[in-house]
N, C-alpha and C positions, 0 to 999 in steps of 0.2 A: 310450408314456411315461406313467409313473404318477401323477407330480406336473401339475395344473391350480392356478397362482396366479388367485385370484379377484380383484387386483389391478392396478392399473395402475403401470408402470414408467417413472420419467422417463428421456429421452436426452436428455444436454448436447450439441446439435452445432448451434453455429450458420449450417453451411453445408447440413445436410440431406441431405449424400450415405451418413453414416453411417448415421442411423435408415432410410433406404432400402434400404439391404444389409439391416439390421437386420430390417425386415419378410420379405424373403427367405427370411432364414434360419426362418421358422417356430415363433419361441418359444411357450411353453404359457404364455404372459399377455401383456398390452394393454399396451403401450407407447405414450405420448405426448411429443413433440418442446417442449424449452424451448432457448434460446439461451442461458442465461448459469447458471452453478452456482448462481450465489447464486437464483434462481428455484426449483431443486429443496427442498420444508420440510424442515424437519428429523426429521419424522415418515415420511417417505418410507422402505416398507418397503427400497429399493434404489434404484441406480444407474448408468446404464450414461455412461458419459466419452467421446466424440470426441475424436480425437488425430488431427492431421494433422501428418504428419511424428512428430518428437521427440514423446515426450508431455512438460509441463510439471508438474514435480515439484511446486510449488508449489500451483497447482489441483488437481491429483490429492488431495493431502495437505488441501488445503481442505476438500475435499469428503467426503474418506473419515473426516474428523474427525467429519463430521454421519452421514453414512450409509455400509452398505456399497456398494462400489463397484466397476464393472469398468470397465475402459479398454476402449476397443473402437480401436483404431490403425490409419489407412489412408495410403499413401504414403510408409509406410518403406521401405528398402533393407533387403534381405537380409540383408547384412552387420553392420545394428544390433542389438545385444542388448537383451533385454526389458527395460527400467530399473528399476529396486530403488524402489521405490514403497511406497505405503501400501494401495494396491489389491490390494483381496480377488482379482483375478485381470485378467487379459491376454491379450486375444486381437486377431490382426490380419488385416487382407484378405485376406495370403498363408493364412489356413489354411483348407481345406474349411469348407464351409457346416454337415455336421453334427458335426462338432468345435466348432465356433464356439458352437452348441445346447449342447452337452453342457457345456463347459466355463463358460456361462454360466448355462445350469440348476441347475448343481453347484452353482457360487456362489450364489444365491439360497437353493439349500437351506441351503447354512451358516448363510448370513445368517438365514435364518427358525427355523433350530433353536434 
């Protein structure tokens, strides 16, 4: 992988199960755990959203007003469609761990171009 962010990435997840997947998955930059969006600055190169169940349109769009943003979604049904958001991207439990990389890699480079 060509891209190494020299930066640290906030996770909104106040229950901890996401940023734990999160490190699984093997991203190319340092991610640190906050509880609440309004904790992420607004200088924050990026952003990763805990979504249990439904994502909340309203937080998403909170957040993705200050920075860019992925949802990261655990404990959907199959059945739910990805929801029309302000989120620079979407990714959820159901999908392999190096897709979850790749599509949050991606994002980041947008966000940084």
């Amino acid at each position: 992988m060509a891209m190494a962010l020299d930066v640290a990435i906030p996770v909104v997840d106040p229950y901890g199960s996401v940023f734990r997947l999160l490190r699984s998955v093997e991203l190319p930059f340092s991610l640190f755990r906050v509880e609440d969006p309004s904790e992420v600055e607004a200088d924050a190169p990026f952003a990763i959203l805990s979504s249990y169940g439904k994502a909340d349109a309203a937080v998403v769009e909170e957040l993705a007003d200050r920075v860019p943003t992925v949802v990261y979604a655990v404990q959907v049904r199959a059945s739910d469609p990805a929801p029309l958001m302000r989120a620079i991207a979407y990714v959820s439990d159901r999908m392999p761990a190096n897709l979850i990389r790749s599509v949050i890699t991606a994002a980041v480079e947008r966000a940084s171009a």
